[in-house]
C-alpha positions in Angstrom: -17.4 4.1 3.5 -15.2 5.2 6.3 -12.9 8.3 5.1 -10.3 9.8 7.4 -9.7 13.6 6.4 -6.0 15.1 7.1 -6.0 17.5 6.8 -9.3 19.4 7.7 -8.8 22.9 6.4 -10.8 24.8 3.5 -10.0 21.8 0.8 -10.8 19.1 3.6 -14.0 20.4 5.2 -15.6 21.2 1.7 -15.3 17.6 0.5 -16.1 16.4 4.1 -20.0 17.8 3.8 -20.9 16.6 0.2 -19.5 13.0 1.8 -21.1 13.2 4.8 -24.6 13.3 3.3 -23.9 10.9 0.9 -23.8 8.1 4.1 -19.9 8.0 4.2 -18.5 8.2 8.1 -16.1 10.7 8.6 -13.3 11.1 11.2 -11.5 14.4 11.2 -8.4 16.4 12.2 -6.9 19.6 11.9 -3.1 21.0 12.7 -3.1 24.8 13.7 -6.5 26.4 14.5 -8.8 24.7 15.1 -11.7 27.3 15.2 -13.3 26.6 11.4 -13.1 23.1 12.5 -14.9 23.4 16.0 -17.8 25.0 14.2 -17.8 22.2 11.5 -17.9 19.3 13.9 -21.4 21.6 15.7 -22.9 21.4 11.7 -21.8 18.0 11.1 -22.4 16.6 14.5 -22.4 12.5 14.1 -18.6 13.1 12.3 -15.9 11.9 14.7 -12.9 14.1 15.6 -9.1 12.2 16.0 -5.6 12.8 16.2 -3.7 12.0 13.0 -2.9 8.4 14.2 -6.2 7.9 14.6 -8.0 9.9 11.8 -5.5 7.6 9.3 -6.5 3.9 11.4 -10.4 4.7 10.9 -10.3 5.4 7.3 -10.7 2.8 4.7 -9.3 6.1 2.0 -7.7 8.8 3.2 -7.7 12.8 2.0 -4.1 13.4 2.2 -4.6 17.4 2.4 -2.2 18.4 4.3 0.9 21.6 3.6 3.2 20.2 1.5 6.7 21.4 3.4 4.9 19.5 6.6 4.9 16.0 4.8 7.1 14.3 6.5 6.0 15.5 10.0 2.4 14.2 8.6 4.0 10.9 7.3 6.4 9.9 11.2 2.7 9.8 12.9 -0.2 8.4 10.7 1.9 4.8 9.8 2.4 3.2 6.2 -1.4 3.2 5.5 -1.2 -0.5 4.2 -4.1 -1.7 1.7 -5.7 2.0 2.0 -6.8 4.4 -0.8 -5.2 7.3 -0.2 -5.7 10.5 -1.9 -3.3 13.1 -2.8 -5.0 16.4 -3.2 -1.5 18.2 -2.8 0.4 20.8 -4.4 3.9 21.4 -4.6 4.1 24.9 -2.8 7.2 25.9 -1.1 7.3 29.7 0.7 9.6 32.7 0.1 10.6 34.7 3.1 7.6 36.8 2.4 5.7 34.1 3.4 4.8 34.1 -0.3 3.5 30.8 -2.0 4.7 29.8 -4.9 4.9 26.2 -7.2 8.0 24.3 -7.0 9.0 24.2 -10.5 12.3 22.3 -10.7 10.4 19.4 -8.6 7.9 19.7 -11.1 10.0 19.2 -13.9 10.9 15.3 -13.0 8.1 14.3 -10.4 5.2 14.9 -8.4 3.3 15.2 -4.8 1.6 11.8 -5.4 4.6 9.9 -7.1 6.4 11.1 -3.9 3.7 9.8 -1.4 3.7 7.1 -3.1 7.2 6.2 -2.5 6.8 7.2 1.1 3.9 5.0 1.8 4.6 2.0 -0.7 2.2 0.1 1.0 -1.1 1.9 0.2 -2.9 2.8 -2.9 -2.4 6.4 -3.7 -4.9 8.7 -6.7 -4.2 12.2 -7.2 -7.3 14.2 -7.5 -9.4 17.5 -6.5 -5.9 19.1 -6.6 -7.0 21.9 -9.5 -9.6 23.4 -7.6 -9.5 25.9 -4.7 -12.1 25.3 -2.4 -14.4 28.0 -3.5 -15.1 26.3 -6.4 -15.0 22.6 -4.8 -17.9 23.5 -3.3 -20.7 21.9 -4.8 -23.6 24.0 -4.1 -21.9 26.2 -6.5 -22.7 23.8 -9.3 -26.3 22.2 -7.8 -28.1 24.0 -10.9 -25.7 22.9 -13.8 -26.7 20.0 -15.8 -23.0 20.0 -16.4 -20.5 19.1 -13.5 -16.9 20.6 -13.5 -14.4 17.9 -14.1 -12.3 16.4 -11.5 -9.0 14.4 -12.6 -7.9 11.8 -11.3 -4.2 9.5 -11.6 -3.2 6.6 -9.8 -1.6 3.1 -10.9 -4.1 1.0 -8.7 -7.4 0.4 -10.9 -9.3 -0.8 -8.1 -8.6 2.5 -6.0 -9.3 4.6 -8.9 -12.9 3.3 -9.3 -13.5 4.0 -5.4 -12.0 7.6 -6.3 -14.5 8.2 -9.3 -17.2 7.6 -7.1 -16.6 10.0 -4.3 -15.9 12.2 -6.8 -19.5 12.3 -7.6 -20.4 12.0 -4.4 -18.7 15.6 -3.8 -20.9 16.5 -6.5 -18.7 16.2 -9.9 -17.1 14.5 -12.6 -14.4 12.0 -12.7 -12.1 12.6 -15.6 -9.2 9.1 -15.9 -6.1 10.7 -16.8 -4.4 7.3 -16.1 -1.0 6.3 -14.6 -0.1 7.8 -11.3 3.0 9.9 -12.8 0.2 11.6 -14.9 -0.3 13.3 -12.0 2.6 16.0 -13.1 0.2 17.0 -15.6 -2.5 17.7 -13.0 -0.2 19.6 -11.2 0.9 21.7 -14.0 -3.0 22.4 -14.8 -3.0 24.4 -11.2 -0.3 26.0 -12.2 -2.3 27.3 -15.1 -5.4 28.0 -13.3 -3.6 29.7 -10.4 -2.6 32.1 -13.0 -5.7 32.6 -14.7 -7.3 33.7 -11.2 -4.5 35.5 -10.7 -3.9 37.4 -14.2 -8.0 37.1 -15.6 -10.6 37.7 -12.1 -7.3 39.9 -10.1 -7.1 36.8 -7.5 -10.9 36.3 -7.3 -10.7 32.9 -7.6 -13.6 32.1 -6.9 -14.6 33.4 -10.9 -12.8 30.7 -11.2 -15.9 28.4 -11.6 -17.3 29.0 -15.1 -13.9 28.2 -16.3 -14.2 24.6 -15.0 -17.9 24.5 -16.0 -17.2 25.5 -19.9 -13.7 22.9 -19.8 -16.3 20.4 -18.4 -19.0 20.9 -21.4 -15.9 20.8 -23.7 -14.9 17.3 -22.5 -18.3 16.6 -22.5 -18.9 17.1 -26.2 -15.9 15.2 -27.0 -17.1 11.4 -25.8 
């Protein structure tokens, strides 16, 4: 499958590799720096390299990573995505003066980033998923011993897309979890809230510690089908 990646940062480039061996073909771009990526495209050398125009034409789904204040900068160059599976791995992080990051609560409280791409790009097929995760724990040589995966959720109102979603979830190396309609996404987004604050509160902001959490939540779900 072809998969355009915006954006290519930690999130973008950990998903890209997993993909990448599985036989998907890749075409990637970055905004900012672009050092992480240069040294990515030398590992990962028959993966193309785009603008966003063109990263968003060459994929048949699209990782919509990208900072959620830039959106609509993203959205005035890569087109309306008609007929392509586009997937939200967004949070809704806004930044204080500090340059502090922090979760949007009062956006949270009626909608979320997916139900808002969606109405931005009507004309594709948006899921929400690998949004919970920070991409430490994304990465799936972390989890290559387990006979358990960590759970990945996933929303979207298009069955069809969903299905194509499950897949590269296990692709990346884990476990699709159907959490159903697209505005269940809100609940996704309130789950990083939660885990934000474990990392933050339980490991002191080691979030990579983060990982057993997922992998006992997994073998709980697990048990329960």
């Amino acid at each position: 499958m072809k998969i355009g990646i915006l954006n290519a940062g930690n999130i973008g480039r950990t998903l890209a590799k997993p993909w990448y061996d599985a036989g998907h073909e890749l075409m990637l771009t970055k905004q900012g720096n672009q050092e992480k990526l240069d040294k990515f495209m030398l590992e990962v050398a028959a993966a193309n390299r785009g603008t966003l125009k063109q990263v968003a034409d060459f994929g048949e789904a699209v990782l919509f990573s990208v900072y959620w204040l830039n959106l609509d900068n993203i959205l005035a160059q890569v087109g309306d995505l008609e007929g392509k599976i586009v997937i939200d791995t967004m949070n809704p992080l806004k930044v204080s003066e500090q340059f502090e990051h922090y979760h949007d609560l009062e956006f949270m409280q009626s909608s979320s980033t997916s139900e808002e791409l969606q109405k931005c790009l009507p004309k594709a097929r948006v899921v929400k998923a690998f949004s919970t995760m920070p991409s430490t724990v994304l990465d799936s040589n972390q989890w290559s011993n387990n006979p358990v995966k960590p759970a990945v959720f996933v929303a979207g109102d298009d069955d069809a897309a969903k299905e194509v979603v499950f897949q590269l979830v296990r692709d990346a190396g884990f476990e699709p979890f159907d959490t159903g309609a697209l505005k269940n996404a809100r609940g996704i987004e309130q789950m990083g809230i939660l885990l934000h604050n474990i990392g933050t509160h339980q490991f002191g902001g080691d979030y990579a510690r983060l990982a057993p959490t997922f992998l006992q939540a997994s073998k709980l779900e697990t048990s329960k089908v």
